[in-house]
C-alpha positions as CSV (number, residue, x, y, z in Angstrom):
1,X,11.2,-19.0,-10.1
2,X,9.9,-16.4,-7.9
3,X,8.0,-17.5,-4.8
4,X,4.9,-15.1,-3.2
5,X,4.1,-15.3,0.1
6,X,2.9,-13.2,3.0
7,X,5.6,-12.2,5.2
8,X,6.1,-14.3,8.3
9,X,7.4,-13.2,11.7
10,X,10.8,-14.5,10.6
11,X,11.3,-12.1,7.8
12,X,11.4,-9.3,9.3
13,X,14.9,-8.0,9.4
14,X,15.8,-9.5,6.1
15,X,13.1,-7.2,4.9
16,X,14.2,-4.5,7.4
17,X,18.1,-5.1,5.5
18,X,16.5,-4.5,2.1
19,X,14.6,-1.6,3.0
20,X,18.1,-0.6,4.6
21,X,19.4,-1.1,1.2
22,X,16.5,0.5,-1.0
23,X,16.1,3.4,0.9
24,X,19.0,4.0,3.3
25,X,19.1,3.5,7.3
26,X,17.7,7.0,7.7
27,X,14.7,6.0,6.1
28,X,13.0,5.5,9.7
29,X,13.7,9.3,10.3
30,X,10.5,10.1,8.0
31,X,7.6,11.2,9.3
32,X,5.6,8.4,8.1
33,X,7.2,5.7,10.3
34,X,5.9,8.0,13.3
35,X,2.3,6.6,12.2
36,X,4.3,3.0,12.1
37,X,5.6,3.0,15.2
38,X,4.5,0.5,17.6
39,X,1.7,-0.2,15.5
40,X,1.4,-3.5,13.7
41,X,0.7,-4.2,10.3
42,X,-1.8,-5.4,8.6
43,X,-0.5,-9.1,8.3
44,X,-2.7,-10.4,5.6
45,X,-0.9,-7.3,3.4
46,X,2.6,-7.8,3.8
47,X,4.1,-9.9,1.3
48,X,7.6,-11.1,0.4
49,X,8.6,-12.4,-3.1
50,X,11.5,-14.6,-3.0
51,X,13.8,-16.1,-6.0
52,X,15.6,-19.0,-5.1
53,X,15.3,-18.5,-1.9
54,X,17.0,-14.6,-1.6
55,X,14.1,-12.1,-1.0
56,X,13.3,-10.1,-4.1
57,X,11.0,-7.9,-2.7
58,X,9.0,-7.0,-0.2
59,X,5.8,-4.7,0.5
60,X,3.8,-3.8,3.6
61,X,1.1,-2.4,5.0
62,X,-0.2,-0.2,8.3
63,X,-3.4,1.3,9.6
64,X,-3.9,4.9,9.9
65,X,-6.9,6.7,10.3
66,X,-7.7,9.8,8.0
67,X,-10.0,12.2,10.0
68,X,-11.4,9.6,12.0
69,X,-12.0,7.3,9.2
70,X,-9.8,4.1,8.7
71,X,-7.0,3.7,5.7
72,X,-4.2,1.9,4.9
73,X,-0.8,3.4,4.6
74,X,1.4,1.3,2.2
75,X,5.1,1.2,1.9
76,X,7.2,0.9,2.1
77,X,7.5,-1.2,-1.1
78,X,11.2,-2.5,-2.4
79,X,12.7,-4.3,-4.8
80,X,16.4,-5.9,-4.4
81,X,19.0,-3.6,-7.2
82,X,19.8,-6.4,-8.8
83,X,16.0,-7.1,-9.7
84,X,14.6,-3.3,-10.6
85,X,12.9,-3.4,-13.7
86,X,11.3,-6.9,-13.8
87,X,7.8,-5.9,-12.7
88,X,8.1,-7.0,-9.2
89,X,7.4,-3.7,-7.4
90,X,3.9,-3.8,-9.4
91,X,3.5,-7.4,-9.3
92,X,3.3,-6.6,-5.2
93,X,1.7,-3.6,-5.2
94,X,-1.1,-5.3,-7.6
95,X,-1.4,-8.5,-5.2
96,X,-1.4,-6.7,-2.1
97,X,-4.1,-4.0,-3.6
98,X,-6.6,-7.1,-4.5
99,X,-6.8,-8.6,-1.1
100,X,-6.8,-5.2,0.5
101,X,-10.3,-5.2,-1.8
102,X,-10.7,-8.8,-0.7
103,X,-10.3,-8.2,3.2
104,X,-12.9,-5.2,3.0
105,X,-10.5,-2.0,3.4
106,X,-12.1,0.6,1.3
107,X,-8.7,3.5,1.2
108,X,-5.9,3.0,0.8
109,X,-3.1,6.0,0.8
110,X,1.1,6.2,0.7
111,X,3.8,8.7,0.0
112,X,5.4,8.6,-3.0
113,X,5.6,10.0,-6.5
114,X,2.4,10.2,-8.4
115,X,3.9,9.6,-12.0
116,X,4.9,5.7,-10.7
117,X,1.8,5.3,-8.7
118,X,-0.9,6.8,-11.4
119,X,-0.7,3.0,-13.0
120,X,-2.1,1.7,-10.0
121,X,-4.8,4.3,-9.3
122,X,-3.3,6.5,-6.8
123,X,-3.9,10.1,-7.0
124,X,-2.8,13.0,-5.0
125,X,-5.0,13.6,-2.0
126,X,-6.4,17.1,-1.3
127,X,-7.1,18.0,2.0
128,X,-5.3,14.7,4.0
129,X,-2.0,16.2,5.7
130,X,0.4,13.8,6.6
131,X,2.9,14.8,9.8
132,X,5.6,17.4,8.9
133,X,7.6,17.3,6.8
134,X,5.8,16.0,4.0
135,X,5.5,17.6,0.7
136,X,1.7,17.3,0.3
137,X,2.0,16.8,-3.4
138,X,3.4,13.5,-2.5
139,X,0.1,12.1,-0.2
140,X,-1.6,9.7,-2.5
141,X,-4.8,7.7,-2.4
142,X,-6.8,5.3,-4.0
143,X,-10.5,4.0,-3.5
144,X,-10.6,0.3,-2.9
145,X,-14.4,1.0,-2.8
146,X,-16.5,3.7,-5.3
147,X,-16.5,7.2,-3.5
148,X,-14.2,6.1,-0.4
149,X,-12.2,9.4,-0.3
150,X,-14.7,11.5,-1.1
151,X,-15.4,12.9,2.1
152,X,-12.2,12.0,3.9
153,X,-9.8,14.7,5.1
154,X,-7.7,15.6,7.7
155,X,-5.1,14.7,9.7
156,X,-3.8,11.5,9.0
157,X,-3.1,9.8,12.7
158,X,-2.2,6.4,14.1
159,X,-4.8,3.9,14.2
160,X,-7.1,3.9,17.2
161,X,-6.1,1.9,19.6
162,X,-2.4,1.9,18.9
């Protein structure tokens, strides 16, 4: 039986080790963990799913700002190998995307590849440049709110304040 829950402070580095393991220790070298750094999530966002106890999967959240105007960044997402294939990468992703709603955000944007992410919405974003390098056909958003990205470009950047 799986068990959802929003990550807690005690977590973290078993969902730092299966990031480790989804996506290599050199993960941290891409440029989108620059808009991470010393930054906080967005708490309410980041959610672990457990199975017996062992963490499954886990997803999480930042704020960025896109041209002055504030976005989420999501990922990374991961799911344990032994558990690819059972939905729970969407299962997140679907969760995480409905309180997002819930909580008021109105864009939300990641890096990744648009023929996994097109279920969910996302679509490549034209005119939002993410720090080199980043292939730009990999930027995607999604519009938590009717119209959200249609305006919104530029440079995305930490959040204010961070």
């Amino acid at each position: 039986m799986y068990q959802l829950e929003e990550e807690a402070e005690a977590d973290w580095w078993e969902v730092e080790a299966l990031y480790d393991l989804c996506f290599s220790p050199g993960r941290t070298a891409l440029s989108s963990y620059r808009l991470r750094d010393g930054v906080p999530t967005v708490a309410a966002l980041c959610l672990t799913l457990r199975q017996d106890g062992e963490m499954a999967a886990a997803i999480r959240y930042w704020p960025v700002e896109v041209g002055g105007e504030d976005a989420l960044l999501l990922g990374p997402v991961a799911v344990h190998p032994t558990h690819q294939g059972e939905g729970l990468g969407g299962l997140l992703i679907n969760e995480s995307l409905a309180e997002a709603r819930r909580l008021g955000w109105e864009r939300v944007m990641l890096v990744g590849d648009e023929p996994y992410y097109r279920r969910f919405g996302f679509k490549k974003l034209d005119g939002v440049v993410m720090p080199p390098p980043t292939n730009p056909d990999r930027v995607l958003g999604l519009a938590l709110k009717a119209g959200a990205w249609d305006k919104v470009k530029g440079p995305v950047t930490k959040a204010t304040g961070a």
